[in-house]
N, C-alpha and C positions, 0 to 999 in steps of 0.2 A: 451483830456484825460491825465490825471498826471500819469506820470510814477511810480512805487514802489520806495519808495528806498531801497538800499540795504543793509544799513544799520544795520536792522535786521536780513538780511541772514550772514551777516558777525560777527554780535553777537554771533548769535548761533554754527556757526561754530567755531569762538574762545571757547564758553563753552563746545561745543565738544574735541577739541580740550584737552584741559586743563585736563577734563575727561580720557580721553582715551587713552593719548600719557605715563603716567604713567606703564597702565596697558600692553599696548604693547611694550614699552621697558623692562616690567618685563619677556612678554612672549619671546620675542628675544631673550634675554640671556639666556632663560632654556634650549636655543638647543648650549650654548658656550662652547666647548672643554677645554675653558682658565681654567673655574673655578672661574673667577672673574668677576663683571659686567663692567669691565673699558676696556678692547680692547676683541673684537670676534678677537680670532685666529683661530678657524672651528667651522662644523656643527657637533653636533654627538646629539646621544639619549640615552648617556652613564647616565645623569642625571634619565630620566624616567627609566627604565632599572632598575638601582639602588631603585629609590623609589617603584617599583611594586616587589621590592626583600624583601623588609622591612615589614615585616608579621605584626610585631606591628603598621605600622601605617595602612597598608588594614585592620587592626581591626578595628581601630579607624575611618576609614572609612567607616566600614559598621555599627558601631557603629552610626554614624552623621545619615545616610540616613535612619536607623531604624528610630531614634528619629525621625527626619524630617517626615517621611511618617506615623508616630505613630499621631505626636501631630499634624498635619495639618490634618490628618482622621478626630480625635476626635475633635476638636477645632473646624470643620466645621460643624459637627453633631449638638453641642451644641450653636453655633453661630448662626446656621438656625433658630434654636429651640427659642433663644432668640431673637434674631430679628421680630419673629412674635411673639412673649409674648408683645414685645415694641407697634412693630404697632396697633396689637387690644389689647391693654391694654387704659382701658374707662378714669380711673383717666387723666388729662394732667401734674396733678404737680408730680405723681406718674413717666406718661413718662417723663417728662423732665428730672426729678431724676437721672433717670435709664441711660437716655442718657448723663448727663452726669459725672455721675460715669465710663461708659464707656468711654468718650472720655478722662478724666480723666490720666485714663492707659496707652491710648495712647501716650498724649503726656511727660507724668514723665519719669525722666530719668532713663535710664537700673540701673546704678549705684545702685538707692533708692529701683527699682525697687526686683535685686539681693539682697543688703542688706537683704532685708525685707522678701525674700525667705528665706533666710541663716538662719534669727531669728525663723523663722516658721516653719522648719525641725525641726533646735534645740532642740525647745522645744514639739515638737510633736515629737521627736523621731523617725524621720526618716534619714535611712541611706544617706548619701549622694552620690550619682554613680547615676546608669540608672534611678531611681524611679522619684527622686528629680529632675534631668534634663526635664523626660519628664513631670511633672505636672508641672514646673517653664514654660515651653514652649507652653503647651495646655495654662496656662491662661494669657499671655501673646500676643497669637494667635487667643482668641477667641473675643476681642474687636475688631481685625481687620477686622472679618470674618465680624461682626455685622454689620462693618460701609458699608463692600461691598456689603451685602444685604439687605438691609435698602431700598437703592432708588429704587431698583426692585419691593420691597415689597411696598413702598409710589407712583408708577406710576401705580402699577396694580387697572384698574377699579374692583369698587365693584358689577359690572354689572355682570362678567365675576362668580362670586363666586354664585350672584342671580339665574343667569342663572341653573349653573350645579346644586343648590340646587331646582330648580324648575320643573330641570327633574328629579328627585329621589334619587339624588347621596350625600351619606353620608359623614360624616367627614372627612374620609381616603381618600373616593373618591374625594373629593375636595380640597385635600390638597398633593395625591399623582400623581391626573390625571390632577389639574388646576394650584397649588400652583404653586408646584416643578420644575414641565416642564416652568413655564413663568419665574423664578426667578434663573433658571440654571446657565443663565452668569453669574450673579451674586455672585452665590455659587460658582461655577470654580475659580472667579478671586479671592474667598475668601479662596477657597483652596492655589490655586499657591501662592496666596501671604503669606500665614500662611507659607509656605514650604518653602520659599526662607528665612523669616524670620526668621523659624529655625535652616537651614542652615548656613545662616551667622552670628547668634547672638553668640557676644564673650562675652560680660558683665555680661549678669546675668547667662549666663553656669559658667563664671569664680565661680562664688560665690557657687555656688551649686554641681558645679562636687566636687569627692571625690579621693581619692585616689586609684588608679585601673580602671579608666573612665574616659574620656576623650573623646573630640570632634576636628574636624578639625579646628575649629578657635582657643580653647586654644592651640592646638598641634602647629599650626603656629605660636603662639604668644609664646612657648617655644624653640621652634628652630630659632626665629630671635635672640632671648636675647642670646643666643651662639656663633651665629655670622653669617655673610652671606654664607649663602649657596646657589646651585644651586639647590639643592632640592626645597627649600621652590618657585621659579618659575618655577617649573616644576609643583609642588602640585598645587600653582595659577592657571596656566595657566590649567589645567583638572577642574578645579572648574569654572574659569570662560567659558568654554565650555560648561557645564555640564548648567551652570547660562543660556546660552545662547539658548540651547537646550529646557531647560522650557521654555525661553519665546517664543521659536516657539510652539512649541506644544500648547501653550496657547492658543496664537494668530491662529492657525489651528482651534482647537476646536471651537474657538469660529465664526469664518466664516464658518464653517460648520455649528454648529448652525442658525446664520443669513439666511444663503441659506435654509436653512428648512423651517425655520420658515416663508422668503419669497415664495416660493414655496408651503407652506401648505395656504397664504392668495391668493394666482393666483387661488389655486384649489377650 
């Protein structure tokens, strides 16, 4: 029997590594007394303290997580919605179109992306603050949603739709009682991921916020060009918690899912 090598564990741990040793030395220093990232002279929590003091930026705080929880709602709505327009849509050169104008979106850069938001307000006459951020966000979020429930929607048998149409159950019923419930994971990971990606996206908010509006990633990318501060690893270091907290929860959901759903074929 050949033994593994370890070669690959040792990969991966280095790209961990590389990852992650950034982000924890950013979060280290948020608890440094010094004030600067070059020698810890003590512990304190004089940093968080301070930024839970700053009312302007817990706006802009609750500002982000609006938007975030706004455009990942709606984006997932309209993403569900599309995704099954894709699946049973009869033309293939129609689908393939569609698919990929959507993958499209995805991979253009924020940069073009923004831009081309910038132009579209413009001249449509929209202010630029909350409006403009969250439409730049929902349709930026809604190709993602599509791509996550796509393969839910392409592995469910058509047997399953035959079936409930065979025992009397109408549109709604087969789309709210067979659809939805089988393509859930799907939808979940399409949400969490639309959310994370609103939360973190700097580029095309850069281009579309307005004066008096603002999000946590341009606010972070205004207080590093001032200079180092300990705020701005304090504000990371709750962000990336916050990062990490989604993706338990995710990961929860969706294993309680699994155990149902195994659980509902035992029974």
């Amino acid at each position: 029997m050949k033994k593994k090598s370890v070669w690959p564990r040792v990969y991966l741990a280095f790209i961990f590594i590389v990852l992650y040793a950034p982000i924890f030395y950013l979060m280290f220093y948020s608890f440094n007394s010094g004030g600067t990232m070059n020698n810890f002279e003590g512990f304190t929590l004089e940093w968080y303290k301070e930024l839970f003091g700053d009312k302007r930026l817990l706006i802009i705080v609750l500002n982000t997580i609006i938007i975030a929880l706004l455009s990942s709602a709606i984006s997932t709505i309209i993403g569900v919605l599309g995704a099954l327009a894709i699946v049973y849509m009869r033309k293939k050169t129609a689908k393939q179109a569609l698919l990929s104008f959507n993958n499209v979106l995805i991979v253009s850069p924020d940069v073009i992306i923004g831009a081309s938001f910038l132009i579209l307000f413009t001249m449509a006459g929209i202010k630029l603050g909350f409006t403009s951020v969250l439409l730049s966000h929902i349709a930026f979020s809604i190709p993602i949603v599509v791509i996550m429930v796509l393969p839910k929607l392409q592995e469910m048998s058509s047997s399953l739709i035959d079936a409930a149409r065979d025992l009397g159950a109408g549109h709604w019923d087969v789309l709210s009682k067979v659809v939805l419930p089988y393509i859930s994971p799907g939808v979940f990971a399409g949400f969490f991921m639309a959310l994370t990606y609103s939360l973190d996206d700097f580029a095309v908010t850069f281009f579309v916020t307005g004066n008096g509006f603002s999000t946590l990633s341009v606010e972070i990318y205004s207080l590093a060009r001032r200079g180092i501060s300990l705020n701005i690893n304090a504000l990371s270091t709750l962000l990336f918690l916050f990062t990490i907290i989604l993706v338990a929860g995710y990961y929860f959901i969706m294993q309680r899912n699994s155990r149902s759903a195994g659980a509902g074929v035992q029974k």
